[in-house]
C-alpha positions in Angstrom: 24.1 -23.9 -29.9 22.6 -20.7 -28.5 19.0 -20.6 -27.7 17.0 -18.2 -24.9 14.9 -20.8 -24.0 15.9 -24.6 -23.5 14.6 -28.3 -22.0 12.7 -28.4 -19.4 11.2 -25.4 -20.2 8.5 -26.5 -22.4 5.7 -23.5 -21.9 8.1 -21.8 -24.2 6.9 -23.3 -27.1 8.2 -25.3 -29.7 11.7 -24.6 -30.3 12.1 -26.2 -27.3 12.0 -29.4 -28.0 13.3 -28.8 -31.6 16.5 -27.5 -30.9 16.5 -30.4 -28.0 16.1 -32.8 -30.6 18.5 -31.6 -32.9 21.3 -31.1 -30.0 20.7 -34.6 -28.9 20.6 -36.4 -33.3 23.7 -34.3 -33.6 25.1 -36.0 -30.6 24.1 -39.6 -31.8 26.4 -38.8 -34.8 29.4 -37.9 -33.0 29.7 -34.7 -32.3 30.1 -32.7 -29.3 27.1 -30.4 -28.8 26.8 -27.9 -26.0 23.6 -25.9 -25.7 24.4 -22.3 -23.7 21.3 -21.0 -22.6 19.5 -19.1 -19.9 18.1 -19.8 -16.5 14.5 -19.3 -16.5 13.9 -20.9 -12.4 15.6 -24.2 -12.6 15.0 -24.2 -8.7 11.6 -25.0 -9.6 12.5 -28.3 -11.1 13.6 -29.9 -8.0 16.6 -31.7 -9.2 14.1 -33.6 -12.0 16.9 -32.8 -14.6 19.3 -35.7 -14.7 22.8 -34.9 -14.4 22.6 -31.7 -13.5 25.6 -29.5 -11.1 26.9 -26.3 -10.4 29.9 -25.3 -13.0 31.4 -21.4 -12.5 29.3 -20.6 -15.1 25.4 -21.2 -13.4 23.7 -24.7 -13.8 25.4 -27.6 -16.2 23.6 -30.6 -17.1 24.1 -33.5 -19.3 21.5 -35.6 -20.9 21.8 -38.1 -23.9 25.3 -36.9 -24.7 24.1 -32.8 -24.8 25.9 -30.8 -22.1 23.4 -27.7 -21.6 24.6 -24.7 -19.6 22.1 -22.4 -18.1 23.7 -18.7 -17.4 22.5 -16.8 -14.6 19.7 -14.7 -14.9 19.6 -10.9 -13.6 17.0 -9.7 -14.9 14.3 -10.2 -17.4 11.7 -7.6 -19.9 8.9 -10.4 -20.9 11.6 -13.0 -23.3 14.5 -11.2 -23.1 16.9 -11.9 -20.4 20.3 -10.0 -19.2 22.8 -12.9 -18.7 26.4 -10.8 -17.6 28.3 -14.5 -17.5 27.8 -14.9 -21.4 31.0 -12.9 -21.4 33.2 -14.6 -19.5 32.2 -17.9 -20.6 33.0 -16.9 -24.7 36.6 -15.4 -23.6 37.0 -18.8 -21.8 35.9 -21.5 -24.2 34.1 -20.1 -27.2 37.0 -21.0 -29.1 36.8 -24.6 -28.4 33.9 -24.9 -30.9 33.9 -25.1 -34.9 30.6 -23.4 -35.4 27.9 -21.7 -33.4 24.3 -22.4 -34.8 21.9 -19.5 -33.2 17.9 -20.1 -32.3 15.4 -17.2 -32.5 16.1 -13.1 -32.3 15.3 -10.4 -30.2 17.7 -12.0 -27.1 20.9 -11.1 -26.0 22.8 -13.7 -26.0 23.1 -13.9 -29.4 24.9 -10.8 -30.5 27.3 -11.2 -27.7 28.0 -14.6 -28.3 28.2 -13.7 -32.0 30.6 -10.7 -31.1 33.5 -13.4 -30.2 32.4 -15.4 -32.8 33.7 -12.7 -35.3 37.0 -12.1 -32.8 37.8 -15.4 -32.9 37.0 -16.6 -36.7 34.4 -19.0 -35.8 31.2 -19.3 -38.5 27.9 -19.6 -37.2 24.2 -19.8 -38.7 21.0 -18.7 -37.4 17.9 -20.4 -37.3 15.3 -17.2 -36.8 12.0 -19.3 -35.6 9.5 -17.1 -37.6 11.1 -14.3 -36.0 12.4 -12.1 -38.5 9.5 -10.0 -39.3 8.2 -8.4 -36.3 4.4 -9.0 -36.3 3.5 -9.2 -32.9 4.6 -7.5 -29.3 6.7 -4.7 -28.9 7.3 -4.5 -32.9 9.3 -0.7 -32.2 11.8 -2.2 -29.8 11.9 -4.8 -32.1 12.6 -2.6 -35.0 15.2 -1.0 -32.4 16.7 -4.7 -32.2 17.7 -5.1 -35.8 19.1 -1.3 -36.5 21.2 -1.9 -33.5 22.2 -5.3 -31.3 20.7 -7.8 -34.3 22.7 -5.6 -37.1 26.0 -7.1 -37.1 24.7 -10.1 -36.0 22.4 -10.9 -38.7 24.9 -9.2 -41.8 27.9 -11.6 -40.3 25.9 -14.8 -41.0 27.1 -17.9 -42.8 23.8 -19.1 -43.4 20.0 -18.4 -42.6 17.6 -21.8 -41.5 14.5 -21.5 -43.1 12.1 -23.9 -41.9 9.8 -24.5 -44.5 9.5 -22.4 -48.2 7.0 -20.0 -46.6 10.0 -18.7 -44.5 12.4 -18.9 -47.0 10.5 -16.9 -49.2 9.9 -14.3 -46.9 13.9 -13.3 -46.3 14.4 -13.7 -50.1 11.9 -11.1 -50.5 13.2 -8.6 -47.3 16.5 -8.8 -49.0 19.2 -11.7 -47.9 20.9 -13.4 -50.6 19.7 -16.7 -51.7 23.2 -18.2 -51.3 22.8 -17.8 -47.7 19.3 -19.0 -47.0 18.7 -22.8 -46.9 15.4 -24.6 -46.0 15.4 -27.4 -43.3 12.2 -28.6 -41.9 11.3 -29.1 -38.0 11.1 -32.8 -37.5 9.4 -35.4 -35.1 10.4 -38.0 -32.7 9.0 -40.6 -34.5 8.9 -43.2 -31.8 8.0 -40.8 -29.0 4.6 -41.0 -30.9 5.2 -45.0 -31.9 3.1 -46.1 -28.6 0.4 -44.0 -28.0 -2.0 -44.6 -25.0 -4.9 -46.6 -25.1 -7.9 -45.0 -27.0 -10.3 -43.3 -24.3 -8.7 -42.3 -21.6 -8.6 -38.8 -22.4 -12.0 -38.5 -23.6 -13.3 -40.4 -20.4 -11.0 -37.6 -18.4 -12.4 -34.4 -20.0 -15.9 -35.9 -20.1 -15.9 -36.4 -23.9 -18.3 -38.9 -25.3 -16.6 -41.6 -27.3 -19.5 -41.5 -30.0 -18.7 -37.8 -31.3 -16.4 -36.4 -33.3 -12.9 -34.4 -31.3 -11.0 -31.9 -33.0 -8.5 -30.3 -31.4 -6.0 -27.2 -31.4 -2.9 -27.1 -29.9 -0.8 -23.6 -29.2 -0.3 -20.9 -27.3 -3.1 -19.0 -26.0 -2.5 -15.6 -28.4 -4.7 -13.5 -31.1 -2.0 -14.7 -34.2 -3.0 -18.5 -33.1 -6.5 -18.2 -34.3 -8.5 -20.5 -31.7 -11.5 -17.6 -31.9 -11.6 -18.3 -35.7 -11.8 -22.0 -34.2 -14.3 -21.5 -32.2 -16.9 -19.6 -34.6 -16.2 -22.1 -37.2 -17.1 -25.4 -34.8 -20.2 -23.6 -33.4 -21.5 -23.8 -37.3 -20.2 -26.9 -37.8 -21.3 -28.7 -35.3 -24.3 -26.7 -33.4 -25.4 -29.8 -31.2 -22.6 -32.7 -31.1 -19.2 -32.9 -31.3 -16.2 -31.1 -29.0 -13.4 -28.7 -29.2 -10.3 -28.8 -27.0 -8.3 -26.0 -26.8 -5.0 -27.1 -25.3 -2.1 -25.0 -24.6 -0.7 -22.5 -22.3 -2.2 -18.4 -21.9 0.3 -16.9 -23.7 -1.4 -13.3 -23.5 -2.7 -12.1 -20.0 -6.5 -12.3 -20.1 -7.0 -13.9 -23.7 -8.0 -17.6 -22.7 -11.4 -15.7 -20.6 -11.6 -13.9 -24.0 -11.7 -17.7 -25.7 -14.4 -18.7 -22.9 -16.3 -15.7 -23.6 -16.8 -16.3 -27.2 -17.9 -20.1 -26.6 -20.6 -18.6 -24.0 -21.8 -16.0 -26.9 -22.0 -19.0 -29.3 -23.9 -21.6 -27.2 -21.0 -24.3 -27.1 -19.0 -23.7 -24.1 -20.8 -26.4 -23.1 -18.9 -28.6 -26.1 -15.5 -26.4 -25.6 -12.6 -28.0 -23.3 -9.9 -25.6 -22.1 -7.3 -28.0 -20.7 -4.1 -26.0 -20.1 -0.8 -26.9 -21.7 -0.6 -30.5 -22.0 3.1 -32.3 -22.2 4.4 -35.7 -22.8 1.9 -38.3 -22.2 -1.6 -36.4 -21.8 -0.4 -34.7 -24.9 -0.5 -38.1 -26.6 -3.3 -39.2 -24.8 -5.0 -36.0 -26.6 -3.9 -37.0 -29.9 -4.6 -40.7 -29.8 -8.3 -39.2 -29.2 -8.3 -36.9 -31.6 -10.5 -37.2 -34.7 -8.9 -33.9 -36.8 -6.4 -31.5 -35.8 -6.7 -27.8 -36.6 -4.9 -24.8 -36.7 -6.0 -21.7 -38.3 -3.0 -19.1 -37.5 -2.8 -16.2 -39.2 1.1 -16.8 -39.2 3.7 -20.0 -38.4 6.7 -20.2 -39.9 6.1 -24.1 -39.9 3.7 -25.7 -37.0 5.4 -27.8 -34.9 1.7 -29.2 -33.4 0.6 -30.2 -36.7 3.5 -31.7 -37.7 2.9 -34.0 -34.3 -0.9 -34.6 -34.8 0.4 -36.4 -38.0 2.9 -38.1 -36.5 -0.2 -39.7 -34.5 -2.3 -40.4 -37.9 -4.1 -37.8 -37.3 -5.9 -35.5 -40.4 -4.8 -31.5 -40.0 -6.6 -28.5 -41.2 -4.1 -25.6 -41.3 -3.9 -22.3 -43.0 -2.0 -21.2 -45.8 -0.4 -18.8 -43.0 1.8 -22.3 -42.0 4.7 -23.1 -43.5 4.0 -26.8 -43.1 1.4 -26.3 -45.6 3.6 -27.7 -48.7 3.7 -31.1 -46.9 0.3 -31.1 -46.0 -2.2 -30.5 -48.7 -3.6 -33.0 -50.3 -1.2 -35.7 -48.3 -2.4 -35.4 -44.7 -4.4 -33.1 -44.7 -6.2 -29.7 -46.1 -4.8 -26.2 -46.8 -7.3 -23.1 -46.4 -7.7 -19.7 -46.3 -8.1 -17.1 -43.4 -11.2 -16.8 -41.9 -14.3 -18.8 -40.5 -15.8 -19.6 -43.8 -12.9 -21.9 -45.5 -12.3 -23.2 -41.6 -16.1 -24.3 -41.4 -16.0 -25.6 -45.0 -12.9 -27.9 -44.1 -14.6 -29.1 -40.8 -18.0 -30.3 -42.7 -15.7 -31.9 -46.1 -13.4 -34.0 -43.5 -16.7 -35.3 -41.3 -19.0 -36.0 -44.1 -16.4 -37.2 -47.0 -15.0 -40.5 -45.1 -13.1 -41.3 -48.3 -10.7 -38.3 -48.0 -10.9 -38.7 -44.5 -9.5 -42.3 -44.5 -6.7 -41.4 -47.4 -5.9 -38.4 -45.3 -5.3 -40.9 -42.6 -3.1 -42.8 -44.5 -1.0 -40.4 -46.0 0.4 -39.0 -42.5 2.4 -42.0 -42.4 4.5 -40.7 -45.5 4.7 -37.1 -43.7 5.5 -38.1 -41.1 8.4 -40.1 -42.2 10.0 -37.3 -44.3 10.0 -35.2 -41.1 11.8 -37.9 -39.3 14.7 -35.7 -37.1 17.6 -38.7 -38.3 17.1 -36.9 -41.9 16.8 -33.5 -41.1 20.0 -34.1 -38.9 22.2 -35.4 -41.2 20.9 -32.3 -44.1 21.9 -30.0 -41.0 25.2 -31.8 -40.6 25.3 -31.0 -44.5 25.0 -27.4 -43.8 27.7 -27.3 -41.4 30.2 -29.1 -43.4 29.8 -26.8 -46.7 30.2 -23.5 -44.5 33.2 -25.2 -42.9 34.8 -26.8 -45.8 35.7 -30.4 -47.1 39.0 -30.6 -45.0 37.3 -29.3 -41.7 35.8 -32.0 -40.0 32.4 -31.4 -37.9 33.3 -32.1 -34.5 
């Protein structure tokens, strides 16, 4: 597996922990998995990593049967990183592997690890993230990125991961044959989120009464996310009680004072909790005291944080921007347009109608349980084996 950002770097977002979970359910099965990566500042970690040594080609670590190698960083423009020992590493052992399956664009360690791929015969499939369209950031360079490094790359492709139909849809229509695309969903850790914490504590942490209603948004701190849609909408909503948290880390220099300055204009900065990026355990202390779960983005090509809140039983309101949104309408949850009208519509018909409240409740269970990553392993182990053939075991 090739990825630009890997475990422990979770302020990277959510393709952190799924290509970490995938890595480590392909592993369970079997097979030898080896994530190459880059180097973001493990110094900073102060040896919290398990396992992890020096190898000739930067840090090594191995954790639940996943070797990771992190490559030497020399220099960085925002996500993209210059990582020289990506070549020496493929002339030395890239042909030890049957398959190469690549996370995300815009990087370079993809086309030169894809480069000896071609040499040397070996298939791979990429997984784009949501990426493919270039919607925000830099969209010329990158425009640049596909005419030139992401060309061959992307043509040379056994297959194309889709992660939900709304993805799937969109590469279909931008023109890659739909015997190359194929739709697997990001999963959950099911019993990461089988013990929650007790009820309270994170309310009694962030001053939150226990008697009003919590809803909650989880994301990166950027304009596509759509916490200032959020933020209108629960001002009308709920003028005088309830509270908002807005977790997640700034992803956009200056944007989460833009988030405080539009609770001050509406009166309920008061109500509104900026927390930071929460991980782990305050994470599910956060859901365990969450009464609804929003996220009105104006793009995702599934919604990782959704898919968790259900995980936890609790209701979502997304967008029909989210690719999740075929699992969640109706089931666990409600499906609405752009904008602060449908969002403030949703937030009044899931506090006042208890009925669809409590069947929303119930029906994350089944969600939940068709996003468990056991299945969505073994439909990715599927994959593999039909691009490598019935006599080519997946090792």
């Amino acid at each position: 597996m090739s990825v630009q950002f890997y475990f422990p770097f979770q302020d990277r977002g959510g393709p952190v922990l799924k290509v970490r979970a995938l890595a480590r359910g392909l592993a369970q099965r079997g097979h030898a998995v080896t994530v190459l990566t880059a180097d973001l500042g493990l110094r900073g970690f102060n040896g919290a990593l398990s396992g992890m040594n020096r190898s000739r080609w930067g840090w090594r670590s191995e954790m639940e049967g996943v070797e990771a190698i992190y490559l030497p960083t020399l220099g960085r423009y925002r996500a993209l990183t210059f990582n020289p020992r990506v070549v020496r590493f493929c002339g030395a052992h890239l042909r030890d592997f049957d398959l190469v399956h690549f996370y995300g664009l815009y990087d370079l360690l993809g086309p030169a690890v894809s480069y000896f791929c071609r040499r040397s015969g070996i298939p791979y499939v990429i997984e784009p993230l949501g990426m493919y369209r270039p919607i925000e950031r830099s969209v010329q360079l990158k425009h640049l990125w596909h005419r030139t490094l992401g060309g061959a790359f992307w043509r040379n492709a056994a297959r194309i991961v889709a992660t939900s139909e709304l993805e799937e849809q969109e590469l279909l229509d931008d023109g890659v044959p739909p015997g190359k695309v194929v739709v697997r969903y990001n999963g959950i850790d099911l019993e990461s989120f089988a013990s929650l914490p007790p009820r309270g504590g994170f309310r009694a942490k962030w001053s939150i009464s226990p008697r009003e209603p919590l809803i909650l948004f989880f994301g990166r701190l950027i304009p596509r996310k759509g916490a200032d849609t959020l933020i209108e909408a629960f001002s009308q909503t709920c003028p005088s009680t309830g509270f908002l948290v807005i977790a997640g880390p700034e992803g956009e220099s200056g944007y989460r004072a833009y988030l405080e300055k539009c609770a001050r204009e509406r009166g309920v900065e008061g109500r509104v909790r900026f927390t930071g990026a929460l991980y782990n355990d305050e994470k599910k202390a956060a859901l365990a005291d969450a009464d609804l779960f929003v996220l009105p983005s104006r793009y995702e090509n599934f919604a990782n944080a959704a898919a968790e809140a259900i995980a936890c039983g609790v209701p979502v309101i997304v967008t029909q921007s989210c690719g999740i949104r075929s699992l969640v309408n109706g089931r666990a949850g409600l499906v609405i347009g752009l904008g602060v009208a449908p969002l403030a519509e949703a937030l009044r018909k899931l506090m006042d109608d208890k009925a669809q409240y409590a069947a929303l409740r119930r029906g994350c269970r089944d969600v939940a349980d068709q996003l468990r990553w056991e299945r969505l392993t073994e439909q990715m182990e599927t994959y593999y084996q039909q691009i490598l053939g019935p006599t080519h075991a997946v090792n």
